[in-house]
C-alpha positions in Angstrom: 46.0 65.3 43.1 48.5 64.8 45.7 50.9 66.9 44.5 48.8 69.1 44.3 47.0 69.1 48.1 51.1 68.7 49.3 51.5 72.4 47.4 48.8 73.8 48.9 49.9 72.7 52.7 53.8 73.4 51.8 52.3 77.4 51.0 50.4 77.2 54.1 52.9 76.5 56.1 55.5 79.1 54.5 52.7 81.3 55.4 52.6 80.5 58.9 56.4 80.5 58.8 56.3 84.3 57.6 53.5 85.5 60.0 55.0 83.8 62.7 58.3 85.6 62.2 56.5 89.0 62.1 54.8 88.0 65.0 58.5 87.0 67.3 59.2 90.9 66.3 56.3 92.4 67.7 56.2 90.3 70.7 59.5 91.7 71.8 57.6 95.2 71.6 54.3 93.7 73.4 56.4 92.9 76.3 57.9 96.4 76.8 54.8 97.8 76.0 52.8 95.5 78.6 56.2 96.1 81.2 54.8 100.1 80.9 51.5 99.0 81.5 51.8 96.7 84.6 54.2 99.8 85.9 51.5 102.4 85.2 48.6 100.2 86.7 51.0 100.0 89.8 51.4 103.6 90.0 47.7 105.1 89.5 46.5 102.0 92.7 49.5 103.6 94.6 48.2 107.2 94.2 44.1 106.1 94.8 45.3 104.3 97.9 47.0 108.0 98.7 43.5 109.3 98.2 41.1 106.7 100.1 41.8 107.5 103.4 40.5 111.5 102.4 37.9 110.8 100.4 36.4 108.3 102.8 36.6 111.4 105.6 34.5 113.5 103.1 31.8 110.8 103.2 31.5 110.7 106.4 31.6 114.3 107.2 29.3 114.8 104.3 26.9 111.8 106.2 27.1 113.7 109.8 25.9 116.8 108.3 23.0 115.2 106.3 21.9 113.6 109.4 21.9 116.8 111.1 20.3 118.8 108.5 17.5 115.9 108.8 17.1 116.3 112.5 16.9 120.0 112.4 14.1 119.4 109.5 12.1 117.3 111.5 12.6 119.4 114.6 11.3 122.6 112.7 8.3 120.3 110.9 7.6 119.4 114.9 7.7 123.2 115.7 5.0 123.9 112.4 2.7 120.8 113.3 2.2 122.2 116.9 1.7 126.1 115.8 -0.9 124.8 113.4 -2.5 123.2 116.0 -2.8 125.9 118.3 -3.7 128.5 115.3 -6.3 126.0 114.8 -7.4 125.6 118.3 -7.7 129.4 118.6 -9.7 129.7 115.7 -12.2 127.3 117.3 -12.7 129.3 120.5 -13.2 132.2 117.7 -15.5 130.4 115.7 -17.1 129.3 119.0 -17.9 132.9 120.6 -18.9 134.0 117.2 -15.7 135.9 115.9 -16.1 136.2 112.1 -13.9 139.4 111.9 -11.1 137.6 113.6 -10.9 134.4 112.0 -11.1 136.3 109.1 -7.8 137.9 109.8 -6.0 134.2 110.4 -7.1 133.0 107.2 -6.8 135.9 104.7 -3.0 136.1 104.0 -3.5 138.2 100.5 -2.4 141.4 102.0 0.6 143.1 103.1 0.2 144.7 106.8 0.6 148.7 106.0 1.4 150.8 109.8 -0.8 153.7 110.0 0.7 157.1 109.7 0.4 158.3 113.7 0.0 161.6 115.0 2.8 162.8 116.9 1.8 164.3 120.5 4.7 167.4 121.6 4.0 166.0 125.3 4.3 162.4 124.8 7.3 160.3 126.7 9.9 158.4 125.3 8.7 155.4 126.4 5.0 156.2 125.0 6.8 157.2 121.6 8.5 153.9 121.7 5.8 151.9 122.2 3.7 153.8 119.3 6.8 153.0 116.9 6.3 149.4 117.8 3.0 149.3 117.3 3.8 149.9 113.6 4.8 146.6 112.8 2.3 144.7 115.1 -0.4 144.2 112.9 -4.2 143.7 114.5 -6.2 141.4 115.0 -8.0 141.6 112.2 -5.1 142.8 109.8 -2.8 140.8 107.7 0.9 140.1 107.2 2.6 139.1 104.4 3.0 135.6 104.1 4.5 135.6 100.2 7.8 135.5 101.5 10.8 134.3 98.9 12.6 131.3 101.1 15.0 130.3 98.0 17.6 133.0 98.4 18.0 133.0 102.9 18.5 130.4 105.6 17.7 130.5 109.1 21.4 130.0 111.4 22.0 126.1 112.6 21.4 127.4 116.5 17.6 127.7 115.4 17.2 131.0 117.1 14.9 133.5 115.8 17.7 135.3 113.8 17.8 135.2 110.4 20.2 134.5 107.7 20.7 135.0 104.4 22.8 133.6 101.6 22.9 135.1 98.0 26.4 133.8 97.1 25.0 131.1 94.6 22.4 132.8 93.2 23.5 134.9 89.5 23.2 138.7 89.1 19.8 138.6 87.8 18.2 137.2 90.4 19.7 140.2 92.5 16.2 141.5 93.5 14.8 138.5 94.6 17.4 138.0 97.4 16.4 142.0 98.3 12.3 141.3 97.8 13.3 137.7 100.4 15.1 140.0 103.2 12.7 142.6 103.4 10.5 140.1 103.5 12.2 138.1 106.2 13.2 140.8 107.9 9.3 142.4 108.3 8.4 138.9 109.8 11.3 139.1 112.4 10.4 142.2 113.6 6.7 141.6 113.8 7.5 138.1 116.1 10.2 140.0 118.4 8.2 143.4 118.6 4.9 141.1 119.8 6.8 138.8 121.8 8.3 142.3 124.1 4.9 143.8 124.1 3.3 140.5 125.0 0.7 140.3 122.2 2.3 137.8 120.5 -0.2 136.3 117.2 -0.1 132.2 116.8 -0.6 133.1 112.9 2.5 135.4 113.1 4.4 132.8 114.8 2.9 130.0 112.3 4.1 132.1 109.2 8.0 132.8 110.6 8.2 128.6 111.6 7.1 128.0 107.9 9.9 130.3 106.6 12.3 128.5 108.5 10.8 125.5 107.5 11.3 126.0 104.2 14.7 127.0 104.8 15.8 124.0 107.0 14.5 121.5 103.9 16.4 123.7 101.1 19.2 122.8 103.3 18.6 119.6 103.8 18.5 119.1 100.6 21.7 120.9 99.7 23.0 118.1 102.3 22.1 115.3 100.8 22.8 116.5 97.5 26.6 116.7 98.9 26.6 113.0 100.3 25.6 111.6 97.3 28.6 113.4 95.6 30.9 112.3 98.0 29.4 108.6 97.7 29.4 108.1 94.6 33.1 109.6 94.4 33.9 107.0 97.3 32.2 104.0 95.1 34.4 104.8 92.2 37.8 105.0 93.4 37.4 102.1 95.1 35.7 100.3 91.9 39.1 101.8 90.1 41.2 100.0 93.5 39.6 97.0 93.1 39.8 96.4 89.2 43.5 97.6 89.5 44.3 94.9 92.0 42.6 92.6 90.0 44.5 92.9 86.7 48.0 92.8 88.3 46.6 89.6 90.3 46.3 88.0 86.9 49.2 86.1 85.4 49.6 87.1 81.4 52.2 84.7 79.9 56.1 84.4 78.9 56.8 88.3 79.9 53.3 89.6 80.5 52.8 89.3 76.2 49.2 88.3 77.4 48.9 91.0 79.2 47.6 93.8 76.1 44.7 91.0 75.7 42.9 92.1 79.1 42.4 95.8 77.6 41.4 94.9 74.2 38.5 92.8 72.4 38.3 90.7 68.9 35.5 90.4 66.6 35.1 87.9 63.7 34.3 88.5 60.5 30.4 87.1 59.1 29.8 83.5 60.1 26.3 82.5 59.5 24.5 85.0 60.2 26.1 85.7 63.4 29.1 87.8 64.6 31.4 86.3 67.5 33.3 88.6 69.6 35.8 87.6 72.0 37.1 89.6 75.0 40.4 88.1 77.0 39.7 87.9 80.7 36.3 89.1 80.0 33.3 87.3 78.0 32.6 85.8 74.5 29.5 86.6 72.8 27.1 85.7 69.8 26.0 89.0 67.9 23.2 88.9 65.8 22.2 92.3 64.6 21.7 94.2 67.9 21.1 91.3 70.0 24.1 89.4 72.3 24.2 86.3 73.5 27.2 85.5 76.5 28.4 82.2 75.3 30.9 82.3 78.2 32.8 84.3 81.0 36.7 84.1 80.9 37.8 81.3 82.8 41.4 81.1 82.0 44.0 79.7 79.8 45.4 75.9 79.3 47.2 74.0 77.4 46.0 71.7 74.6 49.0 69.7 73.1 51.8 72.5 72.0 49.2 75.0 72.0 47.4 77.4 74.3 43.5 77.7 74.2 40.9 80.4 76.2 38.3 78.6 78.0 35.0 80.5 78.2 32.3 79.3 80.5 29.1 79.2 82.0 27.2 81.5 79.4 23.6 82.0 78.8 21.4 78.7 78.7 20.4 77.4 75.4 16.8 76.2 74.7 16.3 72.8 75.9 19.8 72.6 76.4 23.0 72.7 78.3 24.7 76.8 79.1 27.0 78.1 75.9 30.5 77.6 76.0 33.6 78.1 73.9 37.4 77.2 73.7 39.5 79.5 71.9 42.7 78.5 70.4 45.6 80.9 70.4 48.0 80.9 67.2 51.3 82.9 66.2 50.0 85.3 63.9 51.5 89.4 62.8 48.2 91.1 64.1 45.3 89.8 66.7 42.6 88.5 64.5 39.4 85.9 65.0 40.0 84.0 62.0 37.3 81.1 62.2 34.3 80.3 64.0 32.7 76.6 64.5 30.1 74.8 66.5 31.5 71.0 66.9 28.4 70.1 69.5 24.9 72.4 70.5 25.7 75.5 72.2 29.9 74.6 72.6 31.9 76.5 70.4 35.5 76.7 68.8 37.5 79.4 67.4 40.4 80.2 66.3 42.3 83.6 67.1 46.1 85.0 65.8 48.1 87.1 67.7 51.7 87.8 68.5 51.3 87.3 72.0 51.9 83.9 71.7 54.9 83.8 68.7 58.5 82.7 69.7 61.9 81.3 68.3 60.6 77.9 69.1 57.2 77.8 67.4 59.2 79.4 64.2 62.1 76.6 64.9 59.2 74.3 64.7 57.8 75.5 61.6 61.0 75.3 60.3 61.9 71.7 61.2 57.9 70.8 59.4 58.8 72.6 56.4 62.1 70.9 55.8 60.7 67.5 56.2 57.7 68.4 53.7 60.4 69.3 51.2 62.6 66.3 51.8 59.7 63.9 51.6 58.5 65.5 48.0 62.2 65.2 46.3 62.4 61.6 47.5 59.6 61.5 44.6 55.9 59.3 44.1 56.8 57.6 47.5 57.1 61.1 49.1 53.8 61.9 47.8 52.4 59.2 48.9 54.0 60.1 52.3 52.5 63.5 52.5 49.0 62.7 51.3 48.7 59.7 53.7 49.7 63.2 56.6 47.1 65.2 54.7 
């Protein structure tokens, strides 16, 4: 029975011995590989740092014209709210005298305001002739203008004067007589303000119905506005979320030549245990998987030393019931490939695992192995006292 329990260990240990020596190769390649990494994580904070200063500019250009696009939105909703009031107020002193036909005309916008076809007089002036032309687009009192007027495709200038103007570039091809329907539109109303405003018979409704165009227009770009800083911001807010993760991996410290190092971009998951999955991230968390449920059993906390050998400590995970918050220590062993090869809970809610990987493998761990190996074999040829030997060690 001895014998045979001192086999078993002796293979175990040639099997460490063979992984381990697999594991010395690789880790030569893990350091160059993690020297390229640390060198490329340099480079990409070097050029974001090159870009934060220009981006951060854009934000706060893109900020200054939201604010203004806001102020001259509330300054045009000011403009509305007293128009309405004064259409309002004149339709009481028509309501109060008894004028049906008129407030008729300031509530009916359904029709579009037609000039009448005039009779031209051979003796009339020039400036009679003009005035008659003018007349065309001043509707009366009890006639309507159009107030289905198309604000999506035209903006009103940022010097809010009465001018007009209007922007197609971002609409497509097909919407081509749209922006044509919106300028005639636009225009008509214009014309109809400025003409009445010369002649001095200015309409409140009129002048209600070309503030709501520009209304409209003043909150499309407002909106365009803010649209734009929340681009910008959110571009701001992820380079420097990029900066700051950069700065803190080449903070950390990875090892004997940065071999560590590969474990910060990379996770390892066990095999069945239980029920349960355990997957372990280094420099990030440890979790409990059950199915599609996960359950933190610790945040990275950093590495130590346990004897000859180096352990993970994850801490401070989610509380269990009734008792104390999860934790686990992961050991690290010499091993060909990164593996999580067992899985244990020695006490409630703290948990031990072992993981392989050649990050940790070296000419002295293999010496080591070695030196164990030779012993085991010079204890079993000195005969039943070796074996005695070796199973009291077992």
């Amino acid at each position: 029975m001895c014998a045979v329990e001192g086999e078993k260990a002796m293979r175990e240990l040639e099997g460490r011995l063979v992984a381990g020596e697999a594991g010395v190769k690789r880790f030569g390649g893990l350091v160059k590989e993690a020297a390229g990494r640390r060198r490329g994580w340099e480079r990409r904070l070097e050029v974001l740092e090159g870009k934060e200063g220009g981006v951060a500019q854009e934000r706060v250009r893109a900020e200054v014209n939201q604010k203004n696009a806001e102020g001259k939105l509330e300054r045009a909703r000011a403009v509305v709210a007293k128009l309405e009031a004064k259409v309002e107020k004149e339709r009481e002193k028509e309501r109060e005298v008894g004028g049906s036909g008129s407030e008729e005309a300031l509530e009916d916008d359904s029709e579009v305001y037609e000039p009448a076809e005039q009779v031209v007089d051979p003796e009339e002036t020039e400036e009679a002739r003009a005035k008659r032309i003018a007349s065309q687009w001043i509707p009366e009192a009890n006639d309507d203008v159009d107030d289905g007027v198309d604000v999506i495709n035209y903006e009103v200038p940022e010097d809010d004067d009465d001018e007009f103007e209007v922007h197609g570039e971002d609409e497509d091809e097909d919407s081509s007589g749209s922006v044509v329907s919106s300028l005639i539109g636009s225009v008509q109303l214009w014309v109809q303000d400025k003409v009445a405003h010369l002649m001095g018979t200015a309409d409140a409704s009129v002048e209600l119905r070309v503030a709501r165009v520009k209304l409209e227009a003043m909150q499309k770009r407002a909106d365009k506005a803010s649209e734009e800083y929340n681009r910008k911001y959110g571009a701001q807010r992820e380079l420097e979320h990029e900066m700051e993760e950069l700065k803190w991996k080449l903070s950390n410290t990875y090892g004997e030549g940065d071999a560590y190092l590969l474990l910060a971009e990379s996770c390892v998951e066990s095999g069945l245990v239980d029920k349960f999955k355990y997957e372990v991230c280094p420099f990030g968390e440890a979790v409990q998987i059950e199915g599609g449920k996960r359950i933190n059993i610790g945040h990275f906390e950093g590495f130590a030393k346990e004897g000859d050998e180096t352990v993970m400590k994850f801490t401070n995970g989610d509380t269990c019931w009734n008792g104390p918050r999860r934790s686990m220590t992961v050991t690290l062993r010499c091993g060909s490939e990164d593996s999580f090869d067992s899985v244990s809970e020695p006490s409630r809610c703290e948990f031990s695992g072992v993981v392989t990987t050649p990050a940790v493998c070296s000419e002295a761990y293999l010496e080591s192995l070695r030196k164990e190996i030779q012993r085991r074999k010079a204890l079993r040829e000195e005969g039943a006292e070796g074996d005695a030997a070796l199973h009291q060690e077992l």
